[in-house]
C-alpha positions in Angstrom: -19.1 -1.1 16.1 -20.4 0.2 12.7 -20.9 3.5 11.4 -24.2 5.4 12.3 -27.0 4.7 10.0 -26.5 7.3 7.2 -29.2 9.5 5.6 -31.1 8.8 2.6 -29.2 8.7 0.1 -28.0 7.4 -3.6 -24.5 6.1 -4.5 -23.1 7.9 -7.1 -19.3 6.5 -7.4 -16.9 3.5 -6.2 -13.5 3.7 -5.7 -12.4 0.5 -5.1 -8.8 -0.7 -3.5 -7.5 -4.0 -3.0 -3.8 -4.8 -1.9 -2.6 -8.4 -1.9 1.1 -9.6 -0.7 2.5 -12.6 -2.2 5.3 -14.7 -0.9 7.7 -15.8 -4.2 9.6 -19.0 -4.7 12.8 -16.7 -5.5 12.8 -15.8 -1.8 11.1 -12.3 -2.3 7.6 -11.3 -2.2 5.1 -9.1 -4.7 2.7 -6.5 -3.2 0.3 -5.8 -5.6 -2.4 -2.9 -5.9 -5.4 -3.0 -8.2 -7.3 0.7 -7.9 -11.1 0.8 -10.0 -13.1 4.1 -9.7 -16.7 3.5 -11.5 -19.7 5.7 -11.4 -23.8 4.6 -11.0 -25.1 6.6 -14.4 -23.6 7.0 -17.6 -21.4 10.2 -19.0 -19.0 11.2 -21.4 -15.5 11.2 -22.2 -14.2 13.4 -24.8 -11.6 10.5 -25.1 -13.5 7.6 -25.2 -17.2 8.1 -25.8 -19.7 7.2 -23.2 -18.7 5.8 -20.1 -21.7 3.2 -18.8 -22.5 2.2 -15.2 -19.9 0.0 -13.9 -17.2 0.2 -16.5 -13.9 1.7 -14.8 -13.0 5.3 -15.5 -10.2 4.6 -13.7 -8.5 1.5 -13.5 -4.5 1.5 -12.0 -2.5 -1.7 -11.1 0.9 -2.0 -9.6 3.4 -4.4 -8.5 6.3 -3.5 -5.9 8.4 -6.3 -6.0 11.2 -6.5 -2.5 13.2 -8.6 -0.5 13.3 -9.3 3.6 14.6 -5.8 3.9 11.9 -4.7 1.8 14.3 -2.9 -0.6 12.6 -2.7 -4.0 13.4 -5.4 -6.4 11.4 -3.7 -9.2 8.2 -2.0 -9.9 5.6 -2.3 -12.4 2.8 -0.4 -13.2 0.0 0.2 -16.0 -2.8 1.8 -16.5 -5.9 -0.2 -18.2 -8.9 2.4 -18.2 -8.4 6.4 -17.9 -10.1 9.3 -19.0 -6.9 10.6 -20.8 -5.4 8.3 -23.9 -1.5 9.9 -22.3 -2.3 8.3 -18.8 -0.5 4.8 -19.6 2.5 6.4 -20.8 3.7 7.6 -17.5 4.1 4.2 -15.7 7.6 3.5 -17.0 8.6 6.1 -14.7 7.8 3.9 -11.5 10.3 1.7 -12.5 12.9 4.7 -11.1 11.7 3.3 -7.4 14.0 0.5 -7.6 16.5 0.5 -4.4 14.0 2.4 -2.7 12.9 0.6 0.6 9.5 0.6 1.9 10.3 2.2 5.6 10.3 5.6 6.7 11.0 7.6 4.4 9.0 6.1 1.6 6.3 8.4 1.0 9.2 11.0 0.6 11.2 8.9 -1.9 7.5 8.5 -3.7 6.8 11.8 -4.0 10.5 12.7 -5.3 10.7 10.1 -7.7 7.2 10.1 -9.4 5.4 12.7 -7.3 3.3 15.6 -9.7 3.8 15.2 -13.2 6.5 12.7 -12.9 4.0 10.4 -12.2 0.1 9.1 -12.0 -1.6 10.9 -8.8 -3.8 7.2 -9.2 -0.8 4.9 -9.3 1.4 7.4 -6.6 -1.4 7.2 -3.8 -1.6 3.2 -4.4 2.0 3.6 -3.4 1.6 4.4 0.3 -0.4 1.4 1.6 1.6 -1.3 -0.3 4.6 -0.5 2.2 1.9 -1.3 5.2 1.0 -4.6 3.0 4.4 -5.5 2.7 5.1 -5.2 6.5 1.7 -7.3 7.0 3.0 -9.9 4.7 7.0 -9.8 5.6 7.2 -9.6 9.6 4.9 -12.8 10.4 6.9 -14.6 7.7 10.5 -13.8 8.9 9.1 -14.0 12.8 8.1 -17.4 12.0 11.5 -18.5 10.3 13.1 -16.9 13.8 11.0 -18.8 16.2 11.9 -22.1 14.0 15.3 -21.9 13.6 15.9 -20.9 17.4 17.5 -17.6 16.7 16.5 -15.4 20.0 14.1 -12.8 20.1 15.5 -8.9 18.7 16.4 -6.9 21.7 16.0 -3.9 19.0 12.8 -1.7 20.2 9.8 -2.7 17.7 9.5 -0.1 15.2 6.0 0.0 16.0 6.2 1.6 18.7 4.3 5.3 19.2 2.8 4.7 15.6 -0.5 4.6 16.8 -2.8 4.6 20.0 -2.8 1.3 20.4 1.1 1.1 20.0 1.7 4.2 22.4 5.2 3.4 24.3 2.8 3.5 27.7 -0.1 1.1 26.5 -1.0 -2.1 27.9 -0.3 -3.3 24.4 3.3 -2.7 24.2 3.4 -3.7 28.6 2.6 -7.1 27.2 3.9 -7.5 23.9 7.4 -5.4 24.4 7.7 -4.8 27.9 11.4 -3.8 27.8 10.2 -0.5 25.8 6.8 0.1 28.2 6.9 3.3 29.9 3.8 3.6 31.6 3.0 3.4 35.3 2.4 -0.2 36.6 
């Protein structure tokens, strides 16, 4: 179901997101972000002139490279449009996320290692998402590998569990999909 029609109305900016995950013949897999804020009229910059309609004020990308465990391989980031010319130089410092892993406690480990000034806010919030990405791109691919060799099926409770409504411990969801973990009346 859509949104309710909006009010009249004029666009003024775009902040635009996309996050890709990439399986790698080495046997890991690159999550990438690429992050583009552009406005509808044209201002200035004391930095870099006039900014027109549709060229990026902002414009962030960022690689999180891991493994099956999704423990960080490396991380790459640059910047290649800001309003500040010091913006670019603070993406060496995302390469300090290495041994990291994307599970819970990532957005802690972010925020310790490159949150405030030891990092791009731009660059840091990209951060969060790619660790849903890599779970998106990672669990069909390793499920798949399991189901083919004949391993059996985890007995482990699915760590999805309670994140979400639909994942609630008592849902139908989880009756069918994990019933060994369902908790709700039958």
């Amino acid at each position: 179901m859509p949104l309710s029609p909006p009010s009249a109305r004029e666009r003024k900016h775009t902040r635009a997101i996309t996050i890709e995950g990439f399986e790698r013949e080495d046997g890991l897999y690159d999550i990438e972000a690429h992050m583009t804020d552009i406005k509808t009229y044209t201002f200035s910059n004391k930095w870099r002139g006039d900014i027109t309609p549709g060229e990026a004020l902002h414009e962030m990308r960022v690689r999180v490279t891991v493994d099956d465990n999704f423990v960080v391989h490396q991380v790459e980031a640059c910047t290649d449009n800001s309003p500040f010319p010091l913006c670019p130089d603070i993406t060496p410092n995302y390469e300090a996320l290495k041994g990291a892993t994307m599970s819970r406690g990532w957005r802690q480990r972010i925020k310790e290692v490159v949150g405030g000034t030891a990092g791009c806010t731009h660059i840091t919030e990209l951060l969060y998402p790619m660790a849903t990405v890599a779970y998106q791109t990672i669990f069909p691919i390793k499920r798949k590998r399991a189901e083919e060799s004949g391993t059996p099926k985890s007995t482990k409770r699915p760590g999805v569990i309670n994140t979400c409504h639909a994942w609630a411990e008592d849902s139908p969801i989880v009756k069918v999909q994990a019933p060994d973990f369902y908790t709700g009346k039958d």
